[in-house]
N, C-alpha and C positions, 0 to 999 in steps of 0.2 A: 154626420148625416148631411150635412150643409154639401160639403165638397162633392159628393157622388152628383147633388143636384145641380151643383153649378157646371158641371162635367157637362151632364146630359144637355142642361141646357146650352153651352158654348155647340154643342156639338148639332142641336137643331141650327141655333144661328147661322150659324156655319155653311151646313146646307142646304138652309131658306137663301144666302147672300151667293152662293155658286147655282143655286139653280133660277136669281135672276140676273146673273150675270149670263146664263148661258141664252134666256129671252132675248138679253140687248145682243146679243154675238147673232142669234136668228133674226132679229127686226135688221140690224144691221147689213148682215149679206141681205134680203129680200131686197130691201131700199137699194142698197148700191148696184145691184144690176141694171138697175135702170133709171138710176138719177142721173151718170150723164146726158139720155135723151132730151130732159128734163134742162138740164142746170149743169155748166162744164166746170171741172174745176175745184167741186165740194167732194169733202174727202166724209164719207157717212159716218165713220168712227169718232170725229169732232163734233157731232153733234149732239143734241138733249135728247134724249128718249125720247119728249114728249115730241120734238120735232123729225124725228123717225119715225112715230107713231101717227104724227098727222099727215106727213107726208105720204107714208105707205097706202095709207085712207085715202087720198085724192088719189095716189097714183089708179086706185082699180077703182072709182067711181065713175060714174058716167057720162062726167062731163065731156065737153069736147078739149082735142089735143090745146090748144092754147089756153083755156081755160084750166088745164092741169098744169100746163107750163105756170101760169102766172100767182097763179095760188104754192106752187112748190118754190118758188124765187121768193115768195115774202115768209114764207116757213123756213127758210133758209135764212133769212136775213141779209145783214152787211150790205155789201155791192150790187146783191141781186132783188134786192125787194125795192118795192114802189115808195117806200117811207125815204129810201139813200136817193133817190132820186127827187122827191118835192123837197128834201131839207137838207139836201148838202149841194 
């Protein structure tokens, strides 16, 4: 009785963890069509969800063009955010 359940359950798993892989593969292409405008040089697949997620958010808010620029460089991190620049 055990193994049929443990079956079913691998198999929800399974397709709970493919169908959020398939979110990040959609957040993914959205963001990188137009995170060069943004930011040159970041590859959107190396990034956190969460910072595909925040990035996507500013990208359609309504701020202004530079104001989206500079909030996507410190979502970004590394070389492009304002923190690499006062402490390194």
């Amino acid at each position: 009785m055990i193994r049929p359940i443990a079956a079913v359950l691998a198999l929800v798993l399974a397709a709970g963890a493919a169908q959020a892989n398939d979110g990040r593969t959609q957040l993914i292409r959205s963001v990188e069509q137009e995170l060069d405008h943004y930011v040159q040089g970041v590859d959107a697949s190396q990034l956190s969800t969460q910072q595909l997620a925040a990035i996507r958010s500013i990208m359609y808010s309504s701020r202004s063009e530079s104001s989206k620029r500079g909030l996507i460089r410190s979502a970004v991190g590394g070389n492009n955010s304002l923190r690499s620049l006062l402490f390194n």
